[in-house]
N, C-alpha and C positions, 0 to 999 in steps of 0.2 A: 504494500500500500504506500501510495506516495506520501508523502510532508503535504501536500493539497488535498489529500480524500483525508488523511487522520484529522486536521484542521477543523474539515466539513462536519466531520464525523464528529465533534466536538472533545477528540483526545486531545489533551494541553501534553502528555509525555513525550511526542513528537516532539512537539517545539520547544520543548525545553530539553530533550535529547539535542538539539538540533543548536541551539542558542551556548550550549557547553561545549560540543563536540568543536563548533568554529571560532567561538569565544576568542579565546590564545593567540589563534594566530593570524586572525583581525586585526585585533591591537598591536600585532607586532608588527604585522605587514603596515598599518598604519600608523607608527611610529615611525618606521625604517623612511616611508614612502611621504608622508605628509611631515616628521617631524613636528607632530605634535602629544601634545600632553595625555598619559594613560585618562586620565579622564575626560576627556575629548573624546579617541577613540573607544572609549566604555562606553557615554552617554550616544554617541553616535552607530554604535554596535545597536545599544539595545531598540535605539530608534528604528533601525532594518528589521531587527525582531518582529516590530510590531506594525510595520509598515507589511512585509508579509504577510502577516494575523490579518491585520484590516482588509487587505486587498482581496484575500481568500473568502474571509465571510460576508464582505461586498459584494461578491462575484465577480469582480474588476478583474480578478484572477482567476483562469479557470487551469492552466496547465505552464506547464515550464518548458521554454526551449532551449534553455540551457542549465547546469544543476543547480540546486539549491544556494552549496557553497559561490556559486558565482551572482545569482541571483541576487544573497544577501550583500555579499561583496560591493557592488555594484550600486546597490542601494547605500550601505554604507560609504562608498566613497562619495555619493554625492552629497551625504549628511555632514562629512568631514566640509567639502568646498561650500554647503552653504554656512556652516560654525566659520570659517575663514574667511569668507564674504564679508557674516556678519562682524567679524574681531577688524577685519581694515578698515570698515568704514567707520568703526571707532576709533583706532589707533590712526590714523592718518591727521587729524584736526585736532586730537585731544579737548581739551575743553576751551572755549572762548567766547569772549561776546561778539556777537555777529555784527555788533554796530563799531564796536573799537577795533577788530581785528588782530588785534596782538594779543600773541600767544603765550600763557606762562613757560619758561621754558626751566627743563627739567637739570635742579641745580650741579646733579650728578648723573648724566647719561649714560645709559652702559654700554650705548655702541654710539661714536662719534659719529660712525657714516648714518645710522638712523637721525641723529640729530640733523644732522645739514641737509638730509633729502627730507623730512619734517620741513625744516626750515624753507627750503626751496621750494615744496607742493605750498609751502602757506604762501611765499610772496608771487607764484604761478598766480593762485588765485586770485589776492590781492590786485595783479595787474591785469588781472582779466577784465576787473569793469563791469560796469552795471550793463543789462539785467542778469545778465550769467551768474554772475558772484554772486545774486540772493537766492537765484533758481537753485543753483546748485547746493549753496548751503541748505536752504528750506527742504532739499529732497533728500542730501543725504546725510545732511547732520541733525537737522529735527526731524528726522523720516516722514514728512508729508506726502500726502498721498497726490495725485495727479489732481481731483478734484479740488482738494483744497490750496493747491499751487494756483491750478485756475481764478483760485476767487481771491486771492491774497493780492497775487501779483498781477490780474487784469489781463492773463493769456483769453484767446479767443473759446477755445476751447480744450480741452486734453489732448488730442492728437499735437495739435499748433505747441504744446507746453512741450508734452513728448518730444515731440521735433527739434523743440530749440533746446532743450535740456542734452540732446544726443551732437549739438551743433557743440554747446558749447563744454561738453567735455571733449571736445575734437580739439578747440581751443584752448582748452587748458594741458590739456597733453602737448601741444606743440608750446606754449609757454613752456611748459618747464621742460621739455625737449631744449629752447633757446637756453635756458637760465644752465641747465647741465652741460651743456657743453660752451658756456663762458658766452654763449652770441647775448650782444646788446638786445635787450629787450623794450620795447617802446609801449 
């Protein structure tokens, strides 16, 4: 019987056979591979657990076309990149007021080059200019949702915010493209 009929079948020994057997060497694949924290890849494991659980008794799942171990894998690695997602877009800005722009900086850094590419994504932004510089902070430093960007900042509609929000990270990537390799920035 597969990990999909014992599920249906409402056996939990399955999957908890199944959540121990691959357990181990998730975490270590995902240390090796992600370098990240055993509790990342633990919280991120058990998240596949149950992401299979759900899918199964939703019926979203009905069969496998590849094994389980890959299956969970897979789920799991995406759980890692959205935990990563979610950690840059806090680590990147640190804390600040959106109206002064300057950033507390950190009186003992543990990594020099974090600090001056910190330092550099801030004045990228800083020289990006209005409207970009609130779209952007509004979306990904107070995570406002597309609707409420619309009505904040007087976009036409979502798509129109969408659009410029994708313009103007094109334009901050090329700002500090400029500021990283020493070109005048205007």
């Amino acid at each position: 019987m597969s990990i999909i009929e014992h599920i249906r079948s409402g056996g939990k020994e399955a999957l908890a056979k199944v959540y121990l057997d691959y357990r181990k060497e998730f975490i270590g694949w995902a240390f090796k591979k992600f370098k990240c924290p055993t509790a990342t890849a633990e919280d991120a494991w058990q998240q596949a657990i149950i992401v299979l659980y759900e899918n199964v008794v939703s019926g979203r799942l009905l069969s496998l076309s590849s094994s389980e171990k890959t299956y969970l894998f897979a789920i799991g690695k995406n759980k890692l990149r959205e935990a990563n997602r979610r950690e840059m877009k806090i680590r990147p800005l640190g804390d600040f007021d959106a109206d002064e722009f300057d950033l507390p900086v950190d009186q003992s850094p543990t990594e020099p080059f974090e600090q001056r590419a910190l330092d550099k994504a801030v004045a990228s932004l800083h020289l990006l200019g209005e409207p970009c510089k609130s779209l952007l902070i509004e979306f990904y430093y107070h995570h406002r949702s597309m609707v409420q960007i619309v009505n904040s900042l007087g976009y036409k509609n979502e798509a129109t915010a969408k659009s410029q929000k994708y313009k103007c990270l094109a334009r901050l990537r090329k700002k500090f493209q400029e500021i990283t390799q020493g070109s005048t920035v205007q």
